[in-house]
N, C-alpha and C positions, 0 to 999 in steps of 0.2 A: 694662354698668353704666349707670345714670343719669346724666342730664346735669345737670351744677351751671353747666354756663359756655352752651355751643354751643347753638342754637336751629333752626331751620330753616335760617336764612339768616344762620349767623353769630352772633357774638353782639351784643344789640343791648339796651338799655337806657336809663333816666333818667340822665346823667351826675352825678356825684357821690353817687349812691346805688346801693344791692344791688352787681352784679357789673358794674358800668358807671364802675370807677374807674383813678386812675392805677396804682395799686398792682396792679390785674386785669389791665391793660396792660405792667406789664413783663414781669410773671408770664408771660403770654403770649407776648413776643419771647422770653422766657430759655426759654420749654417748646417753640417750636414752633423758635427757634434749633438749641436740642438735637435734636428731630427729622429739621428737613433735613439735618443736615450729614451729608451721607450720601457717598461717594468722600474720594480725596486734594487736590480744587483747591480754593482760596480760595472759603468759599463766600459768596453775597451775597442779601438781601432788598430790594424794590424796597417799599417806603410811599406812597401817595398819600392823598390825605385829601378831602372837601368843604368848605363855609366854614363850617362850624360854629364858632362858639367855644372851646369845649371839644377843635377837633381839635390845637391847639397842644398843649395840654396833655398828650392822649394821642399824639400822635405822638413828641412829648421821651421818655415814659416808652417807648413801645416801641424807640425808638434805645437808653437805656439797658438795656433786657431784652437786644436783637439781639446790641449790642456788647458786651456783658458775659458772653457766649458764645464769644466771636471770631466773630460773623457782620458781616460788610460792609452797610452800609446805603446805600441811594441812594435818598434824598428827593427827588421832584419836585412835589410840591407840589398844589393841588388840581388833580382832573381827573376828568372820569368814570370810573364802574367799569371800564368794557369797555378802556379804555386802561391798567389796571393790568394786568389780565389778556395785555393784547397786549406790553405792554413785560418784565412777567415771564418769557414765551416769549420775546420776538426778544433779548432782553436776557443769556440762558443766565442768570436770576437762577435760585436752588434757591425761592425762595418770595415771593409777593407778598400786600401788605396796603392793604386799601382801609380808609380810616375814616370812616365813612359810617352814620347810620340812613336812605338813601333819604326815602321821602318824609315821614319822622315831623318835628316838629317841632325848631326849634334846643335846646331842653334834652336831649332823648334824643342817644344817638349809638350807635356801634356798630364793630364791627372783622369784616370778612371775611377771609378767605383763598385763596389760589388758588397750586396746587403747579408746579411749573416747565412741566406741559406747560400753565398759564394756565386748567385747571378750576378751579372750588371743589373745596374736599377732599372727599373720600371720608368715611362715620360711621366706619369704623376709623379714620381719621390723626386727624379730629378726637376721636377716644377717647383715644387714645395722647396726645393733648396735655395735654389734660384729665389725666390720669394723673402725666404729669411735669408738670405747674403743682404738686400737692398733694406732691410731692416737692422735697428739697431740692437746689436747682440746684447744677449745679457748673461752677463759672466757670471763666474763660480764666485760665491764668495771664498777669502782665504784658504779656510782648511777644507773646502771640496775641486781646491784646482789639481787637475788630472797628474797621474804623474808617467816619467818617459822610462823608457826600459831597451836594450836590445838582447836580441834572443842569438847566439851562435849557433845550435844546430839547426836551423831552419831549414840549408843547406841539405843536408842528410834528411831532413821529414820529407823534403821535395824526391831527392832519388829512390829512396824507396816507394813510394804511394805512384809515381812514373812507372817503375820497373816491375810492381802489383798488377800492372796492365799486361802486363805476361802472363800466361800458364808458367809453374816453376818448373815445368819441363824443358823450356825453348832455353837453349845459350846460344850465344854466338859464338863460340869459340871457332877460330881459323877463319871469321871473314875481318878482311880489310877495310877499315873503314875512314873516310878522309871526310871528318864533320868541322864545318864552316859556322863560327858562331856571332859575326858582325860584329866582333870588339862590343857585343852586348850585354843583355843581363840574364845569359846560359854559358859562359865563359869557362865557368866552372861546375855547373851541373851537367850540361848535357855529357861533355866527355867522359866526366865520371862515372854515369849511369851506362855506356856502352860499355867502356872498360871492365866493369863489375860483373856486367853480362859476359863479358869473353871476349869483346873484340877487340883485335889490332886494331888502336884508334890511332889517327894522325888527325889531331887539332889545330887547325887555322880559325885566324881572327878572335884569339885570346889574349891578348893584348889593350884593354883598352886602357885611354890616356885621357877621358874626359872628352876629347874632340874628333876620334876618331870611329864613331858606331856607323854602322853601314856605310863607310867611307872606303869602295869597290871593293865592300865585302856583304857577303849574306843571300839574304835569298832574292834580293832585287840587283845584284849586280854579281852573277855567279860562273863570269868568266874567269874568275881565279881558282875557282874551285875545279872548272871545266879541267885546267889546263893541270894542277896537282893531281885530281883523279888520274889523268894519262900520265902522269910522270910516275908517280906512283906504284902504277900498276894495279890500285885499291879495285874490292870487288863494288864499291859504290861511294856515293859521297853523298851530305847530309846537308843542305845550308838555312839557318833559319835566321829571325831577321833579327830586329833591336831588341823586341821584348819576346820574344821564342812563342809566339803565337801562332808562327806560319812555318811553312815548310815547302822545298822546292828540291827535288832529289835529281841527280847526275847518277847517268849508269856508266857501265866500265866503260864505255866509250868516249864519257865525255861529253854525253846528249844529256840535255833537258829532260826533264818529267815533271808536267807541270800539277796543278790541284786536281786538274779533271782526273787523271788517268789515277792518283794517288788512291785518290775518293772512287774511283771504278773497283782498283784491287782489292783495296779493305773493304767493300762493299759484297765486290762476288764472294771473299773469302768469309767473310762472316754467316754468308747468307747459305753456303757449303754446311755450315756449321752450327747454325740452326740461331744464328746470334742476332740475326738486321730484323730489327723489331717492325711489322707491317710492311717488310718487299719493299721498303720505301727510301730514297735517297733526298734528300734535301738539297739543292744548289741555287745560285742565282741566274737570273737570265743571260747571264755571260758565259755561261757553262757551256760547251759546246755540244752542237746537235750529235754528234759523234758519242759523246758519253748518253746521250737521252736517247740514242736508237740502241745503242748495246745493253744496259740495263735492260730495255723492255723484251730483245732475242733471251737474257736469261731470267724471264718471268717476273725483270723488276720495275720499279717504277720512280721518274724524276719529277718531283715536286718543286715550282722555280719559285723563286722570290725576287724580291727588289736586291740592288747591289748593297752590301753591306751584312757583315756578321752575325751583326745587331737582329735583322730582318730573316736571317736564316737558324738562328736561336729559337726567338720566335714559335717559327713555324714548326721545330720539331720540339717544342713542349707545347704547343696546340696537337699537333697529331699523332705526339708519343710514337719519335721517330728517334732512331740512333746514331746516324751516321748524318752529318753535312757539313759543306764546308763550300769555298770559291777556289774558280781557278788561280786566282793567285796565290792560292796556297794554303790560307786559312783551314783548319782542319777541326768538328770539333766531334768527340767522341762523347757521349752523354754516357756510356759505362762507365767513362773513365773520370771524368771533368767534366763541370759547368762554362766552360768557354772555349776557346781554341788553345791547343794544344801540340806546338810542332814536333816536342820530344817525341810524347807519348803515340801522335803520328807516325813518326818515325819509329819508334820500335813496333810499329804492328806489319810495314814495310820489310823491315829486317827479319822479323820471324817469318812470312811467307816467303822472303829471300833462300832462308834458311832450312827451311821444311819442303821448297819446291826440289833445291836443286840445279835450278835454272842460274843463269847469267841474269844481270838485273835488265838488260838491254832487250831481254826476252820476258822476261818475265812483267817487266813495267812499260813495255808496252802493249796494252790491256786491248785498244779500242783502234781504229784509223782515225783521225781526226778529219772532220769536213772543213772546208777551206774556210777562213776566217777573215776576214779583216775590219779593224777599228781605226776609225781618225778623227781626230777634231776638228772644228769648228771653234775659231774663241769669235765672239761679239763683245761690243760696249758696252749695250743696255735693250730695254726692250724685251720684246719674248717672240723670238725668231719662228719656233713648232707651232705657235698661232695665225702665224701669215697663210693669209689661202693659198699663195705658190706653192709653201713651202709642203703644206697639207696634200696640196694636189700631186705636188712630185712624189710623196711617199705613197700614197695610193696606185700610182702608176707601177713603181718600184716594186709592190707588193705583188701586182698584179701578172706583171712580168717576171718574177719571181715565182711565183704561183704555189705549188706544193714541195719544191723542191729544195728551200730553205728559209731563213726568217731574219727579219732584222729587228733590234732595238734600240730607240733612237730617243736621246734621253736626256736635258739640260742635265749638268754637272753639278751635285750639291757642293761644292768645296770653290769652284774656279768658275769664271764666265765663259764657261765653252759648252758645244753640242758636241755630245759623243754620239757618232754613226756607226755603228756595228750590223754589219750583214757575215751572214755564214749559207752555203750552198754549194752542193756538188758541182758548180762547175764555176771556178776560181775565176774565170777571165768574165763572166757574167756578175760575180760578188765586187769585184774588183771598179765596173764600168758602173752599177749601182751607187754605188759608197761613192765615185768623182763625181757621180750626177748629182749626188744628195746634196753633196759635202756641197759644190757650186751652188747649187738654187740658194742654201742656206746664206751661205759666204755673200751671194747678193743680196738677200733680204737683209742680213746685220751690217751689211755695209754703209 
């Protein structure tokens, strides 16, 4: 069947408009209540939310969905993703629910899921929801409607089971550290976790107000961080985004480092170590050729996927692989977590920071990157990658291109645009392919 509610990554929306409402959120606790109660024991759902405004609001209506099933609720209140997912498993909850759009704006929001063993669901469980939302629920009677709870140290079970992803040898003590937390829902974890470790932390984007999460802060707008690292003087900076899922590090200089190279260094360091399970790294095809020809100079190997986190999960619990993630950031460690994880990214960063020696400006730049470039395409309607121009332009492209780099070229699941992405050692040939695509295209959906 077709999806009315579930997206890639959940479902995710403008709050107060389409399927981004309260009314879609109880719907939700009452269908996906129905779903787990799967055995004879009391069963329970763990909620966490980010600072959004709107998370009050949907978090009330999914207690009312929960309990209005007889499922048990335990609020703890904002915290990153990967700590819902961790408390969902150590917790024996049957289901946990993050409320979170990551790094979109304070008006949108969104509601994820993850089944007791702390994955996101499966497209069957999320079908079967979707199935019983469009059906008429059937409620607890009186003395089995659920009841609500919140839990205080939730907070403290997240920093330490984080900072367990160390050897209890590593501290940081004497680096400086300048971590960017998006007025999100790491506000108060992540800094606590470095501090505890030893570092001089300087916390930015701890502040939030309801309306203010990734608002030119985090890891998608990290020229504020750029510009406090050099003011600072810090030996690096840290910035993750609304729901601490991702991760984008700044070296003392003040430079970028993006997923690729993050996912190079924990990759060769593990593989030193005897820890990267199958030689194998996980990315998506946006990963750049530059990390897939360095891996393989040190005997390893890049596994692509479709874009999405979703799709690169996946693939490393099909290949029983340990490390993957996207270049924008997404990090996910399967030692550590069932999903992405920017803290616990970030401290594996800091420990080879700390164990090298180096400067981070040396040390996290892992690879050369091959020249890259991405541009849209939006159209109206239609399906523009079908037109035989548009077919024949790409084969041309390809050809002329040859063995020297690759492109991927790929309608947008979220927006009506063509994303053209070419990558190739010689920039002003990547550069004249992508105008030539980007045209034909732009004439066919015109």
């Amino acid at each position: 069947m077709s999806r009315a509610f579930f997206g890639t990554d959940g479902i995710r929306g403008r709050t107060n408009a389409g399927v981004m409402t309260a009314d879609t959120a109880m719907r939700i606790g009452m269908a996906a209540g129905k779903h787990f109660q799967r055995g004879d024991h009391r069963h329970r759902v763990i909620i966490g939310k980010d600072t959004r405004l709107s998370g009050y609001m949907m978090e009330s209506a999914l207690v009312a969905g929960f309990t209005s099933v007889g499922m048990d609720v335990i609020q703890v209140g904002p915290l990153p993703t990967p700590a819902i997912a961790l408390l969902t498993r150590e917790m024996r909850a049957d289901l946990g629910v993050m409320i979170s759009a990551s790094h979109n704006p304070y008006e949108d929001n969104g509601i994820k899921l993850f089944g007791p063993d702390g994955f996101k669901l499966s497209d069957d469980d999320e079908a079967r929801i979707e199935a019983l939302m469009l059906e008429t629920p059937k409620l607890a009677d009186a003395p089995d409607i659920g009841r609500a709870r919140r839990i205080e140290d939730a907070r403290g079970r997240y920093i330490h089971a984080v900072k367990k992803s160390l050897p209890d040898t590593v501290r940081l003590d004497g680096l400086k550290i300048v971590v960017d937390c998006a007025h999100g829902a790491a506000y108060q974890v992540a800094p606590s976790a470095f501090w505890e470790l030893g570092a001089d932390v300087i916390a930015m984007g701890v502040s939030p107000n309801g309306t203010n999460i990734n608002d030119q802060v985090g890891s998608t707008h990290i020229g504020a961080l750029q510009e406090r690292v050099v003011a600072e003087k810090a030996d690096i900076g840290i910035a993750l985004d609304g729901d601490a899922d991702r991760l984008i590090v700044v070296d003392e200089k003040g430079e970028q480092v993006d997923g690729d190279q993050i996912m190079a260094l924990i990759a060769t360091g593990w593989a030193r170590d005897g820890r990267l399970k199958n030689s194998t790294v996980v990315a998506t095809v946006m990963s750049n050729l530059g990390l897939e020809r360095y891996l393989a100079e040190q005997g390893l190997r890049l596994k692509r996927t479709k874009v999405g986190d979703r799709y690169v999960l996946e693939e490393m619990r099909r290949g029983d692989f340990n490390i993957g993630g996207e270049q924008s950031g997404h990090m996910i460690l399967l030692d550590h977590g069932t999903t992405g994880d920017g803290t616990a990214a970030a401290l594996q960063v800091l420990a080879e920071l700390v164990q090298s020696g180096k400067p981070a400006s040396e040390l996290l730049h892992v690879f050369d990157r091959v020249p890259q470039l991405l541009k849209n395409v939006r159209f109206s309607g239609g399906k523009p990658l079908e037109d035989a121009r548009v077919k024949s332009a790409i084969v041309q492209a390809e050809a002329e291109m040859g063995d020297n780099g690759r492109f991927v070229i790929r309608a947008s699941g979220t927006e009506p645009v063509i994303r053209v992405m070419a990558e190739g050692d010689d920039a002003a040939q990547v550069e004249s392919l992508v105008n030539r695509l980007c045209d034909v295209i732009a004439e066919v959906a015109a």
